[in-house]
N, C-alpha and C positions, 0 to 999 in steps of 0.2 A: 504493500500500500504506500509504504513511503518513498517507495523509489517511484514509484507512479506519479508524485506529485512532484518526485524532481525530474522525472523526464518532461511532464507539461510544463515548467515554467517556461520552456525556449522554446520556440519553432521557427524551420526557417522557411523563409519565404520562396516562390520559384526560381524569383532573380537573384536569389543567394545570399540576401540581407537579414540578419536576424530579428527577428521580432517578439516582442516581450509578451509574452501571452496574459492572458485574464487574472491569471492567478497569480501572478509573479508581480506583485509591485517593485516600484523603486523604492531605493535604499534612505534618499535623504525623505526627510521631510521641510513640510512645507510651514509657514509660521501658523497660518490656521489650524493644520494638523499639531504643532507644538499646544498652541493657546488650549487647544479644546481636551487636548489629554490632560494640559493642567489642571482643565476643568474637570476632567473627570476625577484626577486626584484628589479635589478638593471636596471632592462628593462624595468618592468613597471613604477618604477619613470620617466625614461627617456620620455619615451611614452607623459606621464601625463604631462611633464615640455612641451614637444612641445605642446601639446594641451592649456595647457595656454600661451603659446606664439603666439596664432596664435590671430587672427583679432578677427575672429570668431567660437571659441568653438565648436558650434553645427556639421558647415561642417567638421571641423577638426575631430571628436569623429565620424562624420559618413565614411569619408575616411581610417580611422582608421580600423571599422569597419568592414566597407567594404570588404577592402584588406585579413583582415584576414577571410572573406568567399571563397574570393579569391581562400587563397593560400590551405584552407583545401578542397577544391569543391571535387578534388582527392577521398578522404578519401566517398564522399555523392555517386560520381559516378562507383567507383571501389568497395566497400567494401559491406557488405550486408546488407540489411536495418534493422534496427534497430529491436529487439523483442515487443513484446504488454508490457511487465511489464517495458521498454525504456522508450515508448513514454510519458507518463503520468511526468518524470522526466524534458522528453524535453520542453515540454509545460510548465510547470512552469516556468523552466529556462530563457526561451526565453522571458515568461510576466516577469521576475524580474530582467533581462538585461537590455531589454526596463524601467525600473523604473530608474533604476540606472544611464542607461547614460543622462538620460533627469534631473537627480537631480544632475549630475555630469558637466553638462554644465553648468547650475543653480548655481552651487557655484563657479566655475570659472569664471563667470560675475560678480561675488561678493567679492570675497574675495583672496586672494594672495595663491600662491601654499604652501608656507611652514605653513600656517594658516590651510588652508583646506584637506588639503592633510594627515598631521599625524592624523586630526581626525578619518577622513573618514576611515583610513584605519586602522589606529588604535582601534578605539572600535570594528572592524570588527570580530576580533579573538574573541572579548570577547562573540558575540551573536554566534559565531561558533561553542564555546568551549561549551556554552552553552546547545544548537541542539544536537551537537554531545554526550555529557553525556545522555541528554534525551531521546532520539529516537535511535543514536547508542551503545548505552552502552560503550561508550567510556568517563567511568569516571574519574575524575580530581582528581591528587596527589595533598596532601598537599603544596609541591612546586611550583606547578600549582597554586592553589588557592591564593596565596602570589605574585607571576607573576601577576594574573586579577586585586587585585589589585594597585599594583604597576602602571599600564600602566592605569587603572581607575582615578588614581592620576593624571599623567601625563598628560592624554587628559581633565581632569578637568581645569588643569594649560593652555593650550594651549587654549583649548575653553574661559579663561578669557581674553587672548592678545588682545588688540584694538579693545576693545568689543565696545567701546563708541559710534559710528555712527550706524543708519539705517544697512548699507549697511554690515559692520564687525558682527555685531549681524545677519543677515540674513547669511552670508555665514556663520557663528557658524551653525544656523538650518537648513541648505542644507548639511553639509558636515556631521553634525548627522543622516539628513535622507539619503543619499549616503550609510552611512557606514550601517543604517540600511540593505537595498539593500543589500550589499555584503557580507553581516553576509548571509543573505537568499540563494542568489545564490550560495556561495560556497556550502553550506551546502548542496540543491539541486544538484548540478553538481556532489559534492564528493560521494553523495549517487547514481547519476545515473550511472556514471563512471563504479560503481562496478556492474550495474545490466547488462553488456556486456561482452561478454570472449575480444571479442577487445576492445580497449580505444580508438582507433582512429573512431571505427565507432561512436561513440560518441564524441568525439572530431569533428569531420565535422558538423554531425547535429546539434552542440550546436552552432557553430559560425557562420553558415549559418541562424538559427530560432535566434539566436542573435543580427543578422544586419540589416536582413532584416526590420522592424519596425522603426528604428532609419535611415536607408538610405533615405525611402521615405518619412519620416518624413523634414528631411532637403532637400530634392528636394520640397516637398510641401509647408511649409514654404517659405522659401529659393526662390526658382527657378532661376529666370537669375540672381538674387542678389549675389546669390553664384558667379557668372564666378571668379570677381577680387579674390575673396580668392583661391578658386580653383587655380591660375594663380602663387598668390604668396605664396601660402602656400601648393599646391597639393605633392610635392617632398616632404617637412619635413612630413607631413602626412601619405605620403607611407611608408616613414621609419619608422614613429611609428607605422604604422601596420603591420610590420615586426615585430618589438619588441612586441607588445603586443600579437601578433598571440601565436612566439617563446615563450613569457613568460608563455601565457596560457596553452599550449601545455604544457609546463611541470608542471603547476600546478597540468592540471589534470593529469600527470603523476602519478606521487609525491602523489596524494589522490588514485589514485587506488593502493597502493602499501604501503601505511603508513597513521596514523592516519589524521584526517581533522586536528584536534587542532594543530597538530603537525604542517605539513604544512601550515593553516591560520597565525598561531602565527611567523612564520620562514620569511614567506615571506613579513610580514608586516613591517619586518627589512629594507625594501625601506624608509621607515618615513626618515632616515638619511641623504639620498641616496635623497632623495626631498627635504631636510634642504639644501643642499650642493649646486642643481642645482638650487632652486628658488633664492638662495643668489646668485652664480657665472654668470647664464643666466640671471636671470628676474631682480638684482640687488632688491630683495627684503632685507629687515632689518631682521636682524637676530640675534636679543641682548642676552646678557647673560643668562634671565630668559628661552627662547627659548629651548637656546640651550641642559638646563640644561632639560628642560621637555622633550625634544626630545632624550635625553640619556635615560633618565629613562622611559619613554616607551619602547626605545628598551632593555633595563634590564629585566621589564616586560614581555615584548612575548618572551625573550629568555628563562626565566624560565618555560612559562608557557608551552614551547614544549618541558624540561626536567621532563623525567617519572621517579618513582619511581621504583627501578629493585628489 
């Protein structure tokens, strides 16, 4: 399957010219494409700060969710169904979703947002960048490799913070295996995204085979225990699934249209952006050594989505 999608990137023409096929974006991006990944950064932290504000994590991530099956249903029921060389991308994604929010709930019982959060999402770029050199031929400038590790340093630093208890060393290896997860998924998504002339018909099926697993997981668990959270946390909930719908939606914009490194790396500039909220909302501690590692991560993934021309 995966060499299938590297032989579609190229084709040539009859007069001998090469030509970039559908699936194969370019490499830089454009400032639109910068701005609006920021944007989705911005939305995902947000998202993530409500979800650990709430009671209960799990209902929270699954209304989440949810909503964003919701709002793409459109996209399942108007658009055409997906091709056979699709579905095999959907099916992964959906099983590595599912890993993710259940390790994502797991460290948010555990450990504080600005703790967990730059991990997770920070070493994320780094297995992405990874995938994508190997399997997409999307290899890494020297500048690039100086960025991995830079942000390598950084989440080393982070992962030592208030290591001391049980409970601070566990959300360190939740928010390691979170980020595992999403080094995988993106990588999946970026590579299914492109096996579609639409991106939306892949966008619906990705967040509908996304939710589904994790919804009835928390009504099973969960059931009438849910109501109180439901009650007082269902409204901030909806609006984070607003947010992470909108974020995702342009994620996978963003990857059909420009490199994954590029985009993984850009959008995990949220770390800051979750330093900010878990200090302002959660009134978590946010000391020097912190702050300083949380710069230098995002130093890290800015370089590492700067190419060599």
């Amino acid at each position: 399957m995966l060499e299938g999608v590297g032989c579609a990137r190229m084709r040539v023409r009859e007069e001998g010219q090469l030509e970039t096929a559908a699936i194969a974006p370019e490499l830089s991006a454009d400032g639109l494409t910068v701005a609006l990944v920021l944007l989705s950064a911005l939305l995902h932290a947000s998202w993530n700060a409500l979800a650990k504000a709430s009671g209960d994590p799990l209902v929270n991530v699954a209304i989440v969710t949810g909503t964003g099956s919701l709002l793409t249903l459109p996209a399942v029921l108007l658009l055409p169904a997906p091709g056979p060389e699709t579905w095999p991308w959907l099916a992964a994604s959906g099983a590595l979703h599912y890993g993710y929010q259940l390790s994502l709930v797991r460290a948010y019982r555990l450990g504080d947002l600005s703790q967990v959060y730059p991990i997770a999402r920070g070493l994320a770029p780094l297995g992405v960048a990874t995938l994508a050199a190997i399997w997409a031929a999307e290899a890494l400038a020297p500048g690039q490799v100086v960025g991995l590790a830079l942000a390598s340093g950084a989440i080393m630093s982070l992962a030592g913070l208030r290591a001391a208890g049980p409970s601070t060393r566990g959300a360190v290896g939740m928010a390691i295996v979170t980020a595992t997860w999403i080094g995988l998924y993106t990588f999946v998504d970026g590579s299914g995204v492109r096996s579609v002339g639409q991106p939306a018909i892949y966008m619906g099926w990705s967040f509908l085979l996304g939710s589904l697993p994790i919804v009835l997981t928390a009504v099973l668990v969960r059931g009438r225990s849910a109501l109180p959270a439901l009650r007082r946390n269902g409204p901030r909930a909806l609006g984070g699934g607003v947010m992470a719908t909108l974020g995702y939606v342009i994620t996978l914009w963003a990857m059909s249209r420009t490199s994954m490194a590029v985009v993984a790396s850009l959008r995990e500039s949220s770390v800051l952006f979750a330093a900010i909220l878990g200090t302002r909302m959660l009134g978590e501690p946010f000391g020097r050594r912190r702050q300083w590692a949380a710069l230098l991560l995002v130093v890290g993934l800015v370089l590492v989505q700067i190419r060599a021309v």
